[in-house]
C-alpha positions in Angstrom: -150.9 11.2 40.8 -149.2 11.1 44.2 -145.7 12.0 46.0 -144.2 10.4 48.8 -141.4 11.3 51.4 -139.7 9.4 53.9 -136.9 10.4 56.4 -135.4 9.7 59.8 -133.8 12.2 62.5 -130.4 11.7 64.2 -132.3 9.6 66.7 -133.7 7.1 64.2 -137.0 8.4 64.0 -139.4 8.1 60.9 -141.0 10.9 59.5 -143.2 9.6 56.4 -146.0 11.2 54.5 -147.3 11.3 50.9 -149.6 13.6 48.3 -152.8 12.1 47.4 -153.4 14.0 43.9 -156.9 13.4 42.3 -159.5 15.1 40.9 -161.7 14.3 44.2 -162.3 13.3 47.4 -162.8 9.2 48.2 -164.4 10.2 51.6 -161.1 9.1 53.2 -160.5 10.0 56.7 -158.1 8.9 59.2 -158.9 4.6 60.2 -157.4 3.0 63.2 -157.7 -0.9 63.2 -156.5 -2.4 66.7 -155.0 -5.5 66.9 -158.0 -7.3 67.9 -160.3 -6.8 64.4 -160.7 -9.4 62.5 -160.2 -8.5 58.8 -161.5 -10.5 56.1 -159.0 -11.8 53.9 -159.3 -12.3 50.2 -157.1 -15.3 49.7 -155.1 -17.0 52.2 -152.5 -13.5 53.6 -153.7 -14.3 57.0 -152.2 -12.6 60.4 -150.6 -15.0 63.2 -149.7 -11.4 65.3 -151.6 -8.4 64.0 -150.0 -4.7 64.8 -152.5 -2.0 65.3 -152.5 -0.2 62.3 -153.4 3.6 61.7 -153.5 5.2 58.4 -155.8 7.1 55.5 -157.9 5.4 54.2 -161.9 4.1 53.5 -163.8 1.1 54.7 -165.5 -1.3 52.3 -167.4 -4.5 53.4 -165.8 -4.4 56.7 -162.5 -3.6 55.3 -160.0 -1.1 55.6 -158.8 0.0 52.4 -155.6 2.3 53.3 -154.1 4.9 51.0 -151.2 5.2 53.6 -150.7 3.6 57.2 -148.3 2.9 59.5 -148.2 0.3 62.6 -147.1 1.2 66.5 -143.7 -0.6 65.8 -142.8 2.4 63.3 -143.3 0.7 60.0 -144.9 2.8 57.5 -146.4 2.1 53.4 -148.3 4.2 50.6 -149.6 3.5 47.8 -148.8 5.4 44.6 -150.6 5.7 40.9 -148.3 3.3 38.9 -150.7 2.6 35.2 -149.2 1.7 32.0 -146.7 -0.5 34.2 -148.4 -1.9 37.3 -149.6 -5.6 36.1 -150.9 -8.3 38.9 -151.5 -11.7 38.7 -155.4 -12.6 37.3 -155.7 -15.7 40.0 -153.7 -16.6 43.1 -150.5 -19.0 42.8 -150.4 -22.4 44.9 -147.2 -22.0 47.1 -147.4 -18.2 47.6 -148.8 -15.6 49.8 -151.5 -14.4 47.6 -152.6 -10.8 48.4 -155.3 -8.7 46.6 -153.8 -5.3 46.0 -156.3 -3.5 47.5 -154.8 -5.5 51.0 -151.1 -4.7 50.4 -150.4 -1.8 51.9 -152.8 -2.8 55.2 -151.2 -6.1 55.2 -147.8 -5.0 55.2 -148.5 -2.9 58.1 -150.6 -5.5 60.1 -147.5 -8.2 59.5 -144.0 -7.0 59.7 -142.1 -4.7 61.9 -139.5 -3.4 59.3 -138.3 -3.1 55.9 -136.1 -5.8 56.1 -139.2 -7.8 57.2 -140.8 -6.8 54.4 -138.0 -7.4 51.6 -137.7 -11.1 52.7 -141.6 -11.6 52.9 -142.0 -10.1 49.4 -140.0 -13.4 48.0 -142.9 -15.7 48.0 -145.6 -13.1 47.5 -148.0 -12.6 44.8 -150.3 -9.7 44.4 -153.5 -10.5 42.8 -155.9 -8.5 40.7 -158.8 -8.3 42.6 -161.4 -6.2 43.4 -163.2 -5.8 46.9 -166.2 -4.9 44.8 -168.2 -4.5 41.5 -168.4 -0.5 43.0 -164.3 0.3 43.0 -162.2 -1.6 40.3 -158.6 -2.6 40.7 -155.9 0.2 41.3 -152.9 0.1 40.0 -150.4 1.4 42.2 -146.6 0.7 43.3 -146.1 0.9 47.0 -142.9 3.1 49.2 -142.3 1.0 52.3 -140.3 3.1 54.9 -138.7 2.6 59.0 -136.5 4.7 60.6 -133.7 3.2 58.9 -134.4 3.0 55.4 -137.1 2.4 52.1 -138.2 0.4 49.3 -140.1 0.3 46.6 -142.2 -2.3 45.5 -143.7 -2.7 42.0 -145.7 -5.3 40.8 -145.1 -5.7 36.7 -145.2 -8.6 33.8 -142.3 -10.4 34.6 -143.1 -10.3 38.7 -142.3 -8.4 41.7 -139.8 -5.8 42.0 -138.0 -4.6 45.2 -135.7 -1.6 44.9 -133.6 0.1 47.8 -134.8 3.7 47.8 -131.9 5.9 48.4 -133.6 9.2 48.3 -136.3 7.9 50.3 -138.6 9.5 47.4 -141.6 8.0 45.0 -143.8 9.6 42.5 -145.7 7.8 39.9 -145.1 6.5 36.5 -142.5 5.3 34.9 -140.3 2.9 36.9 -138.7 3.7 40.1 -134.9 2.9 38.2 -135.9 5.2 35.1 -136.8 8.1 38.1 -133.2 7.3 39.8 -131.3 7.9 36.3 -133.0 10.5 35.1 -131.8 12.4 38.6 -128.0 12.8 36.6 -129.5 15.1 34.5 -129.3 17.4 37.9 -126.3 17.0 39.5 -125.6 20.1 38.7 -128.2 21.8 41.2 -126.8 23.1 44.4 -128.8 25.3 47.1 -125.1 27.5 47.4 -125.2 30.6 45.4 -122.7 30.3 42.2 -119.7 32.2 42.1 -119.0 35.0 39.4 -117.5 34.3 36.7 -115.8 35.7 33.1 -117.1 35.6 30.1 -114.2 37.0 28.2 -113.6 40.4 29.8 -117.9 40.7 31.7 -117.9 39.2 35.2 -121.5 37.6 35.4 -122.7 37.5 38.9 -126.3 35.5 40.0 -129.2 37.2 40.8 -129.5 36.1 44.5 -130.3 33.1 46.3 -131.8 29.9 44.4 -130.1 30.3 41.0 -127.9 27.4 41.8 -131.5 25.4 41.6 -132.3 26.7 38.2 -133.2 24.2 35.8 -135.3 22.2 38.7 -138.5 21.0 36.4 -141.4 23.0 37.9 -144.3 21.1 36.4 -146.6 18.7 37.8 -145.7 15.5 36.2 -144.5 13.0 37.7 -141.0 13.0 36.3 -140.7 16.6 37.8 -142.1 16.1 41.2 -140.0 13.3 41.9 -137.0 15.4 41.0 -138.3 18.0 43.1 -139.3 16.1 46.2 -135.5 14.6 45.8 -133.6 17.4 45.8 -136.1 18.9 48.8 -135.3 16.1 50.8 -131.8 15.7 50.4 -131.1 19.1 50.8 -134.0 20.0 53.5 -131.1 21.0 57.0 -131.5 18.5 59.7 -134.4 19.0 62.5 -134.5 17.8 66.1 -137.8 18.1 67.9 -141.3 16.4 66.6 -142.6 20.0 66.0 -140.0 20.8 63.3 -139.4 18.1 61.7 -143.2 17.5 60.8 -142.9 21.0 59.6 -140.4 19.6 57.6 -141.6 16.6 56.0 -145.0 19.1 55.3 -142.7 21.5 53.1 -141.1 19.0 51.7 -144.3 17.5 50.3 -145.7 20.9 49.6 -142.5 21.5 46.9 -144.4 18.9 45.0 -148.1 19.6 45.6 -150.8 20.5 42.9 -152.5 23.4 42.8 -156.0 23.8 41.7 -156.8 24.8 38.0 -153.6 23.8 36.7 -153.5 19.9 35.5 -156.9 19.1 33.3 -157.2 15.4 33.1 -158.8 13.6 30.9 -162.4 13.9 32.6 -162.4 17.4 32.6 -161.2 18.2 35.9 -158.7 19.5 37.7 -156.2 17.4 39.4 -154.8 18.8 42.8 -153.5 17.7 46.1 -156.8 16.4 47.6 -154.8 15.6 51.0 -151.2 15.4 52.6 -150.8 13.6 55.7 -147.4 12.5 57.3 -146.4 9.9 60.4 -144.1 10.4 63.2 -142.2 7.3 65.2 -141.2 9.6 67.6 -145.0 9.9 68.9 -146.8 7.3 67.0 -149.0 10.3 65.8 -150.6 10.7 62.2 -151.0 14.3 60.7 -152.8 15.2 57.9 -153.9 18.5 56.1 -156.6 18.8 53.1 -156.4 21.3 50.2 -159.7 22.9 51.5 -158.3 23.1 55.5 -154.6 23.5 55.4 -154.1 23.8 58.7 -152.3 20.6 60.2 -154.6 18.1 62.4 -153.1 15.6 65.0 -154.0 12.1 65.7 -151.9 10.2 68.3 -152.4 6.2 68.2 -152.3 6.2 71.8 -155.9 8.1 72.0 -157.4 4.9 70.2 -157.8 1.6 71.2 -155.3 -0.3 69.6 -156.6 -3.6 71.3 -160.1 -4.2 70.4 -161.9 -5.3 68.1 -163.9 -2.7 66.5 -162.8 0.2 63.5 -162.5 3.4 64.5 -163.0 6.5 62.8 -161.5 10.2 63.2 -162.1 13.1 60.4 
């Protein structure tokens, strides 16, 4: 299970980050591929122009698998848990840009310079079920594709591909990004103001203090309830104007919707909890990321890598 965040300051800038919720650790650790790598390709989602491309993720057989990354032209992409929907074509289509799903959020980044980009791309796209490997089977994730103007969601079902304008900049997992969006009417009624006395017959009733104008806010970890939760944090999260504060923000924002340790059993017996958080500025073209175990927040600015070779690189 995952939560992702998106938002821009009055300057334009992105701030982006998600939750990676699992049981453990991939080995992930921050991957910078510079323009000059050359990627193998599963099908035929080739590169004319390559962006450098930073982001979370592992490599497999020379390639790098992101979880989340983001390119120097402020374009960022996540991928989300999405089962019991997700469904991707079993072979490529003749007349399509056919990309493996373990290549879509990488590709993304490495194409196109915004969301607009994107959306028009998408139309003659089709994401195929296949794996990199016999070791690590197909996910099945939908993908939140944010710049410093605006987000989508992408979510690759039976009857094809589906693009949706992401007004509160928010994703969780299962269900469908529309069923998430409606179900926010059943709290329109949440407001971060304090409510106002009132009479019931002849007793004034006064709140208790600050937050009771929140209360009904789900406070659970499923997904329906962190989406509602990340929503109303971002929405209602005041505005921020240096780097500092607003990665502080977009941190706390995600940290309304973390999981703790010891309190979701899945099916295998363990404990689901937010294995990492990690967050991108375009302001700096920097990466941040946190792990349950060290929560202290690590830096990693593109412009300390080379971002024009041709060789991976690695930071922890």
């Amino acid at each position: 299970m995952c939560t992702g965040v998106r938002f821009a300051d009055e300057d334009g800038n992105m701030y982006f980050g998600r939750n990676l919720d699992w049981s453990f650790s991939y080995g992930e650790k921050i991957v910078v591929t510079p323009r000059g790598y050359q990627t193998p390709v599963a099908f035929n989602a080739t590169v004319a122009n390559p962006k450098p491309v930073m982001g979370v993720g592992i490599i497999v057989e020379g390639m790098p698998m992101y979880f989340d990354c983001a390119n120097d032209e402020g374009l960022a992409v996540a991928g989300l848990n999405f089962p019991g929907y997700a469904q991707y074509a079993d072979a490529p289509v003749d007349g399509t840009v056919n990309v493996a799903a373990y290549e879509l959020p990488f590709w993304i980044a490495r194409s196109f310079s915004t969301v607009d980009e994107v959306e028009e791309a998408l139309k003659n796209v089709t994401v195929v079920a296949k794996q990199v490997n016999e070791q690590y089977p197909v996910s099945l994730l939908h993908w939140i594709v944010g710049d410093g103007k605006r987000s989508i969601v992408i979510e690759a079902m039976a009857d094809g591909i589906h693009v949706h304008h992401d007004g509160v900049d928010v994703l969780a997992n299962q269900p469908t990004f529309d069923w998430h969006t409606e179900n926010l009417r059943n709290y329109l009624s949440m407001d971060p103001r304090v409510p106002e006395p009132v009479k019931w017959g002849t007793q004034e009733l006064s709140a208790w203090g600050s937050g009771s104008g929140m209360r009904g806010i789900p406070g659970d970890y499923s997904s329906p309830s962190r989406f509602v939760r990340a929503a109303y944090t971002n929405a209602h999260y005041p505005a921020q104007k240096t780097e500092e504060s607003n990665v502080s923000r977009l941190f706390h924002t995600l940290d309304s919707a973390a999981m703790v340790d010891g309190c979701a059993l899945m099916s295998n017996g363990q404990y689901e909890k937010t294995i990492y958080t990690s967050g991108f500025s375009t302001k700096t073209n920097t990466y941040y990321k946190n792990t349950y175990e060290d929560p202290a927040i690590k830096s990693y600015r593109m412009a300390d890598f080379d971002l024009e070779g041709a060789q991976l690189q690695t930071a922890e």
